[in-house]
C-alpha positions in Angstrom: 94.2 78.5 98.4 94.3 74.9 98.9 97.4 72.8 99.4 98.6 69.5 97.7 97.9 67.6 101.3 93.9 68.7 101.1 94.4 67.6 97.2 95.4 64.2 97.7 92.8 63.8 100.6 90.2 64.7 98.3 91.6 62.2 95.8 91.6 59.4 98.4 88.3 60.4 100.3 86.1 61.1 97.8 87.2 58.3 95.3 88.6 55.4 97.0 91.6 56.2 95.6 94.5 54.4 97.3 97.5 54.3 94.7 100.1 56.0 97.1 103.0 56.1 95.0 101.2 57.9 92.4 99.9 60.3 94.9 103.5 60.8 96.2 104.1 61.7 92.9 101.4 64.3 92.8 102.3 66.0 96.2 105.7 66.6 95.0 104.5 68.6 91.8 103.5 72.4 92.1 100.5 72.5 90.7 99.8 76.1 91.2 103.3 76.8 88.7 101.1 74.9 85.6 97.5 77.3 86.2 97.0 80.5 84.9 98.1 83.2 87.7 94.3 84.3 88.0 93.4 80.5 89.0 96.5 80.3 91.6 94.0 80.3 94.2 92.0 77.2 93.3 94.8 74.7 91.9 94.1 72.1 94.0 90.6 72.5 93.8 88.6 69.1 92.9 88.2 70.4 89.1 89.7 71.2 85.7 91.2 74.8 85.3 91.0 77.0 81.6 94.4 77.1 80.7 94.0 79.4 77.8 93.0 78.1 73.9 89.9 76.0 74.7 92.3 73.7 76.2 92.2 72.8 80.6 94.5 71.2 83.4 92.7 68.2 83.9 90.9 67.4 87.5 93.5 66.0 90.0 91.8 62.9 90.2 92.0 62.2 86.5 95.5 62.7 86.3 96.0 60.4 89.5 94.0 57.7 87.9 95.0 57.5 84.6 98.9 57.7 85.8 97.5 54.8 87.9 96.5 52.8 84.8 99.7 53.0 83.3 101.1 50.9 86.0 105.1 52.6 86.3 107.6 51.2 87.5 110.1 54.2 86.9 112.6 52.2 84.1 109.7 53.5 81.5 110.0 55.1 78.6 106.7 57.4 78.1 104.9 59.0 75.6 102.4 61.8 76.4 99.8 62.9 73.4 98.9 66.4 74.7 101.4 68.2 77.1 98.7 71.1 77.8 100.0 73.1 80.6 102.8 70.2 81.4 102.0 69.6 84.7 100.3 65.4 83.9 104.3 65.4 82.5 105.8 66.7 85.7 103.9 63.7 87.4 104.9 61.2 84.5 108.4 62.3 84.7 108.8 61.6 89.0 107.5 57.9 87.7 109.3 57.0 84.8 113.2 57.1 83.4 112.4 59.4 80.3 108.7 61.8 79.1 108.5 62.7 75.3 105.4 64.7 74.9 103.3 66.7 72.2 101.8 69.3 71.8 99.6 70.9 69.0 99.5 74.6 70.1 102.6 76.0 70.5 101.8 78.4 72.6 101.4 75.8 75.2 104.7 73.5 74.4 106.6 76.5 74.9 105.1 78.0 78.4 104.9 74.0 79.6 108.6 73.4 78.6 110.1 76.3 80.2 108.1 76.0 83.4 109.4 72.3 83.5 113.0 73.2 83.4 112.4 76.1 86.0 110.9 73.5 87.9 114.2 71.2 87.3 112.2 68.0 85.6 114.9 67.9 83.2 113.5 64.0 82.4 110.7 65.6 79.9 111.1 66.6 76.1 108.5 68.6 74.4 107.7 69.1 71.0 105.0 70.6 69.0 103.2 68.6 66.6 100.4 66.7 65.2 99.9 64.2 68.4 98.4 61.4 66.2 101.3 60.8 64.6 103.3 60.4 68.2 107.2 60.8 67.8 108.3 58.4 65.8 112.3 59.2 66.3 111.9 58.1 69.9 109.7 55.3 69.5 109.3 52.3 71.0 107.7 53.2 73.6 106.7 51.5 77.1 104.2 53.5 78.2 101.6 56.1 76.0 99.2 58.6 77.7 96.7 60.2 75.4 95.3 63.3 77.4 92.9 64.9 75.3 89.5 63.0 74.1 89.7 60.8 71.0 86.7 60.7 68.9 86.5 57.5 66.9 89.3 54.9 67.5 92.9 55.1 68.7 95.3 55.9 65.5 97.3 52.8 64.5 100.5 55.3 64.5 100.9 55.6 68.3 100.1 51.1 68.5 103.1 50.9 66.1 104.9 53.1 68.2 104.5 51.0 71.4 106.2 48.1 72.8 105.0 44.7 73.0 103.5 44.3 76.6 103.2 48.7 76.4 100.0 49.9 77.6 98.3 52.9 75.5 95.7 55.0 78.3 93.0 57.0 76.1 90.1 58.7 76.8 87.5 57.4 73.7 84.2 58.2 72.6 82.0 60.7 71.1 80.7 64.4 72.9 82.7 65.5 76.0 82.3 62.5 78.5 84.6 59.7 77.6 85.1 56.4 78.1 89.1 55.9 79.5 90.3 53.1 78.1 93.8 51.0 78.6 94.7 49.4 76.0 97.6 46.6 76.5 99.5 45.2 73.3 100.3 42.0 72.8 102.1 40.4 70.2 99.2 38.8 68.2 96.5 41.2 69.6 95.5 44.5 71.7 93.8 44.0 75.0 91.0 47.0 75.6 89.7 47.3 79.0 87.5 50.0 80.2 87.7 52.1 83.1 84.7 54.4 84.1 83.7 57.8 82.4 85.6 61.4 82.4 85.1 64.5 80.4 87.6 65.6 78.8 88.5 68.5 76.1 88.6 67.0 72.2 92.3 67.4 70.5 92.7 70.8 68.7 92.7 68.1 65.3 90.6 65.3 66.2 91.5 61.9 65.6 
C-alpha cells in the first residue's frame, strides 16, 4: 500500500505540479477511508478507483489540479456537482469556509456523508439530487466544481447560481476524454479558459 507522501510525490514529479497548499490539503485527507475496502491497497496509486455504480474516485492528480483551478482562499463558499465517494469534498472542505455538494445516486451521498463526519469534516453538506440544477437554497456561490464529464455545454442553472467574479471548473466535451475548462463570471460576460485533457465518467443524467 502506498502512502499520501509517495502520492503527492507522484503528483509533483510526474506533472510539474507545484501547488503546495493544495497538496497539504491532500496529504491531510485519508484517501484509503473514500475506496472500496478491496482497493485499500492501491489508494494512492496514480489512477482512478471503481467506486461502485459505474461511477470512480478520480486520479489524485485530477483532484489536485482542478482544486488548483479554483484558486481558494479558504473564506469560499463551494459548490461540488457530484460528491462520488466524498473524498474531492474532504479536500474542498480543508480549503474553503463551507462545501454543499450533490449527488445523484444515493447510495453514494449517504456512504460519502457518513464517512465525512467519521472523518470529522463537519464543513460539508450533502444532498442527493439532480446536479444540474445545483442547490439553489444555498446559492450564491463563490466557487463551483463539476466532477463528473459534461456533454454539451455547462447548464445556465449552476452560472445563475455563482457569484460575480465565482469561477465554475468543468470537465466538457463529448466521449470519455474531456476538455477541463474554468470558467470565470463576470458581470457582462463568462470568461472560458481551457486547461488540458482528462477522462472522466459522464453524470448518471447527462447534461
Amino acid at each position: 500500500m502506498g502512502t499520501p507522501s509517495e502520492m503527492v510525490r507522484t503528483i509533483r514529479v510526474n506533472y510539474g505540479f507545484s501547488d503546495e497548499i493544495v497538496l497539504q490539503a491532500m496529504l491531510q485527507v485519508p484517501r484509503e477511508k473514500f475506496v472500496p475496502s478491496e482497493f485499500s491497497d492501491e489508494a494512492y496509486d496514480d489512477g482512478p478507483l471503481s467506486i461502485g455504480f459505474g461511477q470512480t474516485i478520480s486520479q489524485p492528480y485530477t483532484v489536485a489540479f482542478t482544486t488548483h483551478l479554483l484558486d481558494l482562499q479558504a473564506s469560499e463558499k463551494v459548490l461540488e456537482i457530484g460528491t462520488g465517494s466524498g473524498y474531492q469534498s474532504a479536500v474542498l472542505s480543508l480549503l474553503s469556509k463551507e462545501v454543499y455538494s450533490v449527488e445523484r445516486i444515493p447510495e453514494l451521498s449517504i456512504e460519502a456523508e457518513k464517512k465525512l463526519k467519521q472523518l470529522g469534516f463537519k464543513n460539508v453538506l450533502v444532498k442527493v439530487g439532480q446536479g444540474e440544477e445545483g442547490w439553489k437554497d444555498k446559492a450564491p456561490f463563490d466557487s463551483i466544481l463539476v466532477t463528473a464529464g459534461i456533454f454539451g455545454e455547462v447548464p445556465t442553472e449552476l452560472f445563475d447560481q455563482l457569484k460575480v467574479g465565482g469561477v465554475l471548473v468543468a470537465p466538457v466535451g463529448v466521449g470519455p476524454d474531456k476538455k477541463m475548462v474554468k470558467f470565470t463570471k463576470s458581470k457582462n460576460r463568462i470568461k472560458k479558459e481551457e486547461h488540458g485533457i482528462f477522462h472522466f465518467v459522464p453524470f448518471v443524467e447527462s447534461f
